[in-house]
N, C-alpha and C positions, 0 to 999 in steps of 0.2 A: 384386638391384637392382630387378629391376620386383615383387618382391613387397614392397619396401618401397616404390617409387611407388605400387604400387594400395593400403595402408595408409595412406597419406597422403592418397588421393582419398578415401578412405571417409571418414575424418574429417574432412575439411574441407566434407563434405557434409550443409546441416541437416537436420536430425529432424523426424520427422513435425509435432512441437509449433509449432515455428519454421514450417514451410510451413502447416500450416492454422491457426493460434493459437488461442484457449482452445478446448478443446474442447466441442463445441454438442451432444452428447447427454450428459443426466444420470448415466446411470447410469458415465458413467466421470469425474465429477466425487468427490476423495478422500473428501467430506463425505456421500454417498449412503446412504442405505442403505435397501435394497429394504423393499418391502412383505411382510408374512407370510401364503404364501397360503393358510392354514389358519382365519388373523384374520375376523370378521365387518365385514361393514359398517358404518362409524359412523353413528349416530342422529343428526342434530343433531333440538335443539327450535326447530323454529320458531315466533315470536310468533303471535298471533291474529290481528293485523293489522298491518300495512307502514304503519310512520310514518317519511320520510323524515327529520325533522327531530330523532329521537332523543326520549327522554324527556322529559315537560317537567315541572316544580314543577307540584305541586296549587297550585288556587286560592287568590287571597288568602280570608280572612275579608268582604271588603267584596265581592268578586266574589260571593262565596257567597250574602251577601246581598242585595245588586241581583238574582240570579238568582231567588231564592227571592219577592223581590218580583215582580218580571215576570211568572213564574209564576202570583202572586194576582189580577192585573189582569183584567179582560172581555176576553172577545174583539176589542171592539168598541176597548178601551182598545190594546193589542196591535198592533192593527191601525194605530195611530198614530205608533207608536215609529220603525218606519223611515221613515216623511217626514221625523219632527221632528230626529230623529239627521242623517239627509241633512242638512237645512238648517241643523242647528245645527254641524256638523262640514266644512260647506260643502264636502260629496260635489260634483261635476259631476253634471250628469242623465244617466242612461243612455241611449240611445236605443234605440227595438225594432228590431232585427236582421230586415231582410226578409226573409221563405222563399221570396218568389214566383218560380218555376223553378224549385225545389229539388224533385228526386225526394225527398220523406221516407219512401217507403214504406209501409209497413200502418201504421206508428204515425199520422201524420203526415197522414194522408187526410182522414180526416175533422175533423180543427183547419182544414187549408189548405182544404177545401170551405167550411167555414161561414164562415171571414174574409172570403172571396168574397162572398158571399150576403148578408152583413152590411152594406159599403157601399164604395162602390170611393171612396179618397181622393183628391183630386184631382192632377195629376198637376204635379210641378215642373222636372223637367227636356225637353226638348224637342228630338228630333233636326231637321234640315234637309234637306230632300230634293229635289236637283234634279232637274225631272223632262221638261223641255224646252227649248229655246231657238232663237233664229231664225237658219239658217246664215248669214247678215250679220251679226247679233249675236254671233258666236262669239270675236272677242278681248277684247269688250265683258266679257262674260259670264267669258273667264280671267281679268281682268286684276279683276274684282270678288270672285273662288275667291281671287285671288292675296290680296287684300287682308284679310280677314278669318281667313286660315287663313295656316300658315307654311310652305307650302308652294312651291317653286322654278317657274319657267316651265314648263319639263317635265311634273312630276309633277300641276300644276295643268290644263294642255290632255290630259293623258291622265286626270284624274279627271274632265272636261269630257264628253270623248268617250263616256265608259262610259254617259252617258244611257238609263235614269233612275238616279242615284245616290248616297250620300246625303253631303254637304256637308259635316257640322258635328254633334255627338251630344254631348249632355247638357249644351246650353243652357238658359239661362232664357227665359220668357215673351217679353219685351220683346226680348233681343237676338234672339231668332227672328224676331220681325215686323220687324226692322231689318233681318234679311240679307235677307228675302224682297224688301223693298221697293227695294233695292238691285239684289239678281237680277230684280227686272221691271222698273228702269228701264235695265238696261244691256240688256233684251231677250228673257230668259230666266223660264221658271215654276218657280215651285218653293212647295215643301206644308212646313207644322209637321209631324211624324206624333208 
């Protein structure tokens, strides 16, 4: 009797397969089959160069020839081809990319010195810098922070208090002399920089 109960618990108990499911090491997958460790290593050949885009068709005939023409042109002639393409293709204009702050390094030294030296252009945006005001004038002065910035009551008499500090960054010309004149008539000084 209890050797047929404990046959009965063994069977009715799953198999390793069933408790962990497919089995997650290879080599006991049925389709495996090891490597021969007497085999050399495979060669692949790799290309000369990484083209992600895959192979592509040789030129047409007509490419062939505009290039061959380009080619004959002056330097001078060459040197025309990309405005006129921009404009006739109506490219957007690029704009040059500032480096100024940019650590560039030993390359980069002496390009970024001489851009310097060559002519500083003038300057279009404009920070706001409050830099005092009259402790009578002090709700004057948040309630004008308040207006021109979107700033809450709060966070306005505690940008007030840090005196000197700066208001407002990367304005234009004109809205700058508008907040100044603003900040000196509610009581308060304040600088372009």
């Amino acid at each position: 009797m209890k050797l047929i109960a404990l046959a009965r618990s063994i069977r009715s108990r799953p198999t390793l397969s069933e408790v962990i499911g497919p089995l997650q090491f290879r080599s006991f997958q049925p389709d495996f089959v090891p490597r021969d460790p007497k085999a050399k290593p495979r060669k692949y050949k790799y290309p000369a160069f990484y083209d992600p885009y895959g192979p592509r068709p040789p030129p047409s005939d007509k490419v062939v020839q505009l290039a061959e023409r380009i080619a004959a042109l002056t330097v001078d002639e060459r040197k025309q081809i990309g405005p006129t393409l921009t404009e006739r293709l109506r490219h957007p204009k690029l704009q040059p990319i500032s480096t100024e702050g940019m650590d560039l390094g030993a390359e980069g030294g002496a390009a970024a010195g001489s851009a310097k030296v060559e002519e500083k252009k003038e300057k279009t945006a404009f920070d706001v810098k409050l830099e005092k005001f009259d402790a009578a004038a002090k709700i004057k002065v948040i309630k004008e922070v308040r207006a021109f910035t979107t700033l809450g009551l709060k966070e306005a008499k505690d940008l007030v208090e840090k005196v000197p500090v700066i208001l407002k960054q990367g304005v234009t010309k004109e809205e700058a002399n508008d907040i100044i004149e603003k900040i000196k008539a509610a009581g308060g000084v304040a600088v372009m920089e």
